[in-house]
Structure formats: C-alpha cells, structure tokens
C-alpha positions as a Markdown table, in Angstrom:
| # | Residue | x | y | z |
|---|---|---|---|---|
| 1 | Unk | 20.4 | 224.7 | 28.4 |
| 2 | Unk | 21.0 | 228.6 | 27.9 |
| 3 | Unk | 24.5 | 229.5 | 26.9 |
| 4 | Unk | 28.1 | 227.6 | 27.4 |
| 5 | Unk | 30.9 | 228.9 | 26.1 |
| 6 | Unk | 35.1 | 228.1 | 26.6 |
| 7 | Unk | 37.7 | 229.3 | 25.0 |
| 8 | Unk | 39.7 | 226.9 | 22.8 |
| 9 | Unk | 42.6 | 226.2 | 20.7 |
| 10 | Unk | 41.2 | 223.6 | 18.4 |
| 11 | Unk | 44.0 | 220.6 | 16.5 |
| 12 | Unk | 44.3 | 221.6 | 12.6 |
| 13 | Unk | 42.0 | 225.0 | 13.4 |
| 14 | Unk | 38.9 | 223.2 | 13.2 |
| 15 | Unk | 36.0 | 222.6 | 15.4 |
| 16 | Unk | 33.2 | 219.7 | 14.6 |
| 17 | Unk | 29.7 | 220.3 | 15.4 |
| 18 | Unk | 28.2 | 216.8 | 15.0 |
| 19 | Unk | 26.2 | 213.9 | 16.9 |
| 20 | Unk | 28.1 | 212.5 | 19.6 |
| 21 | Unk | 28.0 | 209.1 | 18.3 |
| 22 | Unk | 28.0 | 208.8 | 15.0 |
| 23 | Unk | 28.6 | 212.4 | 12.9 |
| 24 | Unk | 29.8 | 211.9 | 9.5 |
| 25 | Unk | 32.5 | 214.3 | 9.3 |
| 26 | Unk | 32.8 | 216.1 | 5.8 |
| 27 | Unk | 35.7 | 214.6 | 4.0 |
| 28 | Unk | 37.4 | 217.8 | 3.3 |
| 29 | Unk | 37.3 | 221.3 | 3.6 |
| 30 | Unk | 37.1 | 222.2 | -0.6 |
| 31 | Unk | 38.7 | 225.2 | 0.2 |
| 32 | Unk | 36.2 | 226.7 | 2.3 |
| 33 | Unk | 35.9 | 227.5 | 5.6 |
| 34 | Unk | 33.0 | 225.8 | 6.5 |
| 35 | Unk | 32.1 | 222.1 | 5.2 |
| 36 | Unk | 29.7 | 219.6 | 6.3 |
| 37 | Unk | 27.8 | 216.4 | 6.5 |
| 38 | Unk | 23.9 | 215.5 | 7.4 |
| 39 | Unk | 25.4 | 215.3 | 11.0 |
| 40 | Unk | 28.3 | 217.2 | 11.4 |
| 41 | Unk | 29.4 | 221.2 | 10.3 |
| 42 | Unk | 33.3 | 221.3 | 9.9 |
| 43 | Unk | 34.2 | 225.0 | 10.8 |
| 44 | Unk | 37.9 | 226.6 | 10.5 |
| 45 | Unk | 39.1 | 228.7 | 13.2 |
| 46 | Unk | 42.3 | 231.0 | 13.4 |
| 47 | Unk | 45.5 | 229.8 | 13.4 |
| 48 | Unk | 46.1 | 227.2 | 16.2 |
| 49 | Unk | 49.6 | 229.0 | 16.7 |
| 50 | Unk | 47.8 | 232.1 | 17.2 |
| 51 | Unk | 46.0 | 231.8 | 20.2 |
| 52 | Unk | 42.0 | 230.7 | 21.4 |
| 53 | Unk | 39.2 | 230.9 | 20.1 |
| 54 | Unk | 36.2 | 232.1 | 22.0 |
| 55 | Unk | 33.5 | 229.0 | 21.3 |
| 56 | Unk | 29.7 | 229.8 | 22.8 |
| 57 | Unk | 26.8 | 227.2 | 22.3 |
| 58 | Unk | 23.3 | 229.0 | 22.8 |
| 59 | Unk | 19.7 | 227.5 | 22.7 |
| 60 | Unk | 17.6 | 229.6 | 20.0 |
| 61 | Unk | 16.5 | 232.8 | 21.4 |
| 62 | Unk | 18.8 | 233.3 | 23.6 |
| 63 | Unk | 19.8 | 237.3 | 24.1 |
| 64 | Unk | 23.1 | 236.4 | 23.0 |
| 65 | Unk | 25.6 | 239.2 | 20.9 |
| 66 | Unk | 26.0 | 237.3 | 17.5 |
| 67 | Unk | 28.9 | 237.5 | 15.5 |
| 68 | Unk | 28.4 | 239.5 | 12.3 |
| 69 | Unk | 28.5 | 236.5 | 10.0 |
| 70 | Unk | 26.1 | 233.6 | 9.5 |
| 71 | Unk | 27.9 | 230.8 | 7.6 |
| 72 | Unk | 26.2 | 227.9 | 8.5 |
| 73 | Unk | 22.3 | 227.5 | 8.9 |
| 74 | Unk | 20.3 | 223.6 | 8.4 |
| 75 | Unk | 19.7 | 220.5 | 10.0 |
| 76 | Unk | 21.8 | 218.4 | 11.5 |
| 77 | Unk | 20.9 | 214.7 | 12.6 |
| 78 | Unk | 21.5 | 214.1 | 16.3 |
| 79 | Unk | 20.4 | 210.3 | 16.2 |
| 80 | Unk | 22.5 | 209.6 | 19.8 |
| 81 | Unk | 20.2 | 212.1 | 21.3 |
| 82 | Unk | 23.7 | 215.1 | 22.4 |
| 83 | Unk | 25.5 | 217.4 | 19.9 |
| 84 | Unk | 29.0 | 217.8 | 20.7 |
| 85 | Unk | 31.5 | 220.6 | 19.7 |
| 86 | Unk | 34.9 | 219.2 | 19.5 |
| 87 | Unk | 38.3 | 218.8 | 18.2 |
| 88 | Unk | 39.3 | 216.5 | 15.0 |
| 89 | Unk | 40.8 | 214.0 | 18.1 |
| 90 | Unk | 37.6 | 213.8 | 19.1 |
| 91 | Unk | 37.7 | 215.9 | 22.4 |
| 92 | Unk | 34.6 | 217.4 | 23.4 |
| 93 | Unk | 34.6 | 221.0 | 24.1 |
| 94 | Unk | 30.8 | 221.6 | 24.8 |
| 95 | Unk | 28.2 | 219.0 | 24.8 |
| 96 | Unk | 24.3 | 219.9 | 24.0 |
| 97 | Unk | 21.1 | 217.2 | 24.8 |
| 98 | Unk | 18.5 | 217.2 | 22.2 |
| 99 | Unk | 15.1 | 216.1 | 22.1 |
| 100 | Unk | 14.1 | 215.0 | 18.2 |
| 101 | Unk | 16.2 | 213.4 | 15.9 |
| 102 | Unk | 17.5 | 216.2 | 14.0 |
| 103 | Unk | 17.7 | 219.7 | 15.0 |
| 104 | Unk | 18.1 | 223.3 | 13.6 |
| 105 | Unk | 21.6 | 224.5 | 13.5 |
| 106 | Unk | 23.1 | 228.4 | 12.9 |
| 107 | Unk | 27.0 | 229.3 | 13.1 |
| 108 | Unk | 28.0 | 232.9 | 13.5 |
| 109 | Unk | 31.5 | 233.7 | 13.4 |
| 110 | Unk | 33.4 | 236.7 | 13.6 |
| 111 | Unk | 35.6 | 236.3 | 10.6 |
| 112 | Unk | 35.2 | 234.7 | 7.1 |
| 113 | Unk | 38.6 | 233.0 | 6.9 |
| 114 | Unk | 39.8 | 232.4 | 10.6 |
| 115 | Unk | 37.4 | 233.6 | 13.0 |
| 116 | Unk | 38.2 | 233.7 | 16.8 |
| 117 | Unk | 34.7 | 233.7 | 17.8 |
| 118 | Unk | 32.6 | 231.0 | 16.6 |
| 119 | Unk | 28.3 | 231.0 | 18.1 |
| 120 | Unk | 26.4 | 228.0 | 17.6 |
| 121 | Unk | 22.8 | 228.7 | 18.0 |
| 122 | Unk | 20.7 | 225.4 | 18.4 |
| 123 | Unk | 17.1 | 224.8 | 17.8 |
C-alpha cells in the first residue's frame, strides 16, 4: 500500500493497532506507554488536550524518515484479513489489507512518554 498517514487527536491518548475484527485489546496500560495483545499494540500519545498527533502507516521498506524510538516490534494476528489504527471508540483512522494470518509489526515514535509522531511499519 506504500505510506498513509493523518494527523489525529486520539480519545484517552491512545491509538490501537489491532485486527479489524476481532483484536484483543491489552487490558491495561501497567504504567507503560506501550501495552499489547496477540492482536492488538495499545500505544500512548500526547496529551489529547495538547493538540494532534502525526500517525503514518508504511509497508516494510518503505523510504520512510523513522522516528528515533522503536517501542514496539512482533507479530500481530490479523485473522479478519485488515489491520486498523484507531481510537479506544473504535474509529478507524487508517486501515491496512493483509495477506497471511499474522504479520510483522514495528512502532517508531518520537517520544517515550507522549509522542506526537507515532510510524507503524508493517510486514
């Protein structure tokens, strides 16, 4: 697909990576910025209050600038075939077809805490 991105302001600062259908979202956060499931990655962004947050989905190997920090990298489950990037209300911001069953998942963000500019690099 290349790259999508949109800039955001994300319910409760936090944006779900996870199968359309049927991601399991982490039950909490345990303090962390990052949390997550077999099928979904739970990822804190900046304050909602504060503003948007740039979001960019990217296919692997993509000549994409990556934020400086890696905080997610694994397999998630995409059993329904699209991951989806969205809101805790369910509201998709990007969506993403897969192939397989699973698929290789990287998060880049631009802050440890409350990043403004979260990268998902699929594949």
């Amino acid at each position: 697909m290349g790259v999508e991105s949109r800039s955001v302001i994300p319910t409760n600062s936090l944006i779900l990576i996870m199968d359309s259908r049927s991601g399991q979202i982490p039950e909490s956060m345990g303090g962390r910025a990052v949390s997550s499931t077999s099928s979904c990655v739970a990822v804190g962004t900046k304050e909602e209050s504060e503003g948007t947050t740039e979001l960019r989905m990217a296919d692997v190997g993509e000549e994409i600038e990556l934020p400086a920090l890696n905080i997610y990298d694994g397999r998630l489950e995409v059993s329904s075939g699209e991951l989806v990037a969205s809101n805790v209300l369910g509201e998709a911001f990007l969506r993403w077809p897969m192939d397989g069953p699973s698929v290789r998942v990287q998060i880049y963000t631009n802050h440890s805490t409350e990043p403004d500019q979260i990268v998902v690099v699929v594949g």
